[in-house]
C-alpha positions as CSV (number, residue, x, y, z in Angstrom):
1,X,33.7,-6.1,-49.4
2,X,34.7,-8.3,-46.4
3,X,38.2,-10.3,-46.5
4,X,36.2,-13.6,-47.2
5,X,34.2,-12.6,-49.9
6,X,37.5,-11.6,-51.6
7,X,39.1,-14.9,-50.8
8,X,36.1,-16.6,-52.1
9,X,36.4,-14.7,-55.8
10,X,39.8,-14.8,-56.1
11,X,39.5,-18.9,-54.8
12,X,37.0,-18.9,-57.3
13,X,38.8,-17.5,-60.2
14,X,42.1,-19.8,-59.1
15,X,39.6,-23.2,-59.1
16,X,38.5,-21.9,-63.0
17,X,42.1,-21.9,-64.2
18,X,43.0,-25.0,-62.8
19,X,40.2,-27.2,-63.9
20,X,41.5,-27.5,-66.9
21,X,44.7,-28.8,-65.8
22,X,43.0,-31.0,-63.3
23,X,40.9,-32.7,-65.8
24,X,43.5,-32.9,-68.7
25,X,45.8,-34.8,-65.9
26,X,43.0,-36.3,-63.9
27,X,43.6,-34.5,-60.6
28,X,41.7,-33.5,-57.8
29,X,42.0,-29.8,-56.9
30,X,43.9,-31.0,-53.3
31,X,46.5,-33.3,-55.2
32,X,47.0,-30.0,-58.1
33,X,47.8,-27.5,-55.1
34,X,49.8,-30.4,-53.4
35,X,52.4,-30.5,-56.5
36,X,51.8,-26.7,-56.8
37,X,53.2,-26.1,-53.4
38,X,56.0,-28.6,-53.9
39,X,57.1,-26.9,-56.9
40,X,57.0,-23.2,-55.6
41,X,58.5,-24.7,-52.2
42,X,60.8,-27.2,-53.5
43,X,62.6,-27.2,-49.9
44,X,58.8,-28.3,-47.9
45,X,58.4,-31.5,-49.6
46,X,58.6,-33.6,-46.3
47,X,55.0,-34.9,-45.3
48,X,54.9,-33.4,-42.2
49,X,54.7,-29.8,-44.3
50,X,52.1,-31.6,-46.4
51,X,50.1,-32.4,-43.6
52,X,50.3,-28.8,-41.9
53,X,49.7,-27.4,-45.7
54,X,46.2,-29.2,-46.1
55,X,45.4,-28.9,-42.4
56,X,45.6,-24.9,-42.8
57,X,43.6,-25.0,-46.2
58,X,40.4,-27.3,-44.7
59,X,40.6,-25.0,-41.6
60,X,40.6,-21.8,-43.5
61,X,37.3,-23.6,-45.3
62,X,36.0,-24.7,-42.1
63,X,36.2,-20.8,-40.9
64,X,34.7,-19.9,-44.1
65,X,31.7,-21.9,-43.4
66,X,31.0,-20.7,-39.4
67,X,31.9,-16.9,-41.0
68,X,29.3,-17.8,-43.5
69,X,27.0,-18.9,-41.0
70,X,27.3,-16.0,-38.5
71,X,26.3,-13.6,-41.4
72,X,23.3,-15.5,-42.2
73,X,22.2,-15.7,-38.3
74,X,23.1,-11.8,-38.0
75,X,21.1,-10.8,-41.3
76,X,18.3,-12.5,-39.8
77,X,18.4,-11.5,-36.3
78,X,18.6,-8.1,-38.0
79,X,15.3,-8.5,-40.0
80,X,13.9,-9.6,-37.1
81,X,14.7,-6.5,-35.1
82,X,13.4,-4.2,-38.2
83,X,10.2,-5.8,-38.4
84,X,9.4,-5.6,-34.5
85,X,9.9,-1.4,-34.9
């Protein structure tokens, strides 16, 4: 199992847990993990931390999504290569 298919379960398993929360207090799941950080890192409250905190979470996604694509493109270059044989 590759590191982003273990970040994806365990992201997973995080977004279950929360939901609840998030709907009982009306919250997206950015605002929940915003208050989340601010609570376990009551000393990073400015929004200059909040800023770099979200930034590093959308561009985590972001590499999850072109890490997503590469496997598709290999996995069919791959099939591709079978098949000619």
């Amino acid at each position: 199992m590759h590191f982003w298919d273990e970040h994806k379960t365990i992201t997973r398993y995080y977004e279950m847990k929360v939901s609840g929360v998030c709907e009982k207090y009306q919250l997206r799941q950015l605002e929940n993990d915003i208050l989340m950080f601010i609570y376990n890192n009551p000393a990073y409250n400015t929004a200059r931390t909040l800023f770099v905190f979200v930034s590093l979470e959308s561009l985590m996604f972001r590499l999850h999504l072109k890490y997503q694509k590469v496997v598709v493109l290999l996995r069919k270059e791959s099939t591709k290569t079978i098949k000619s044989m």
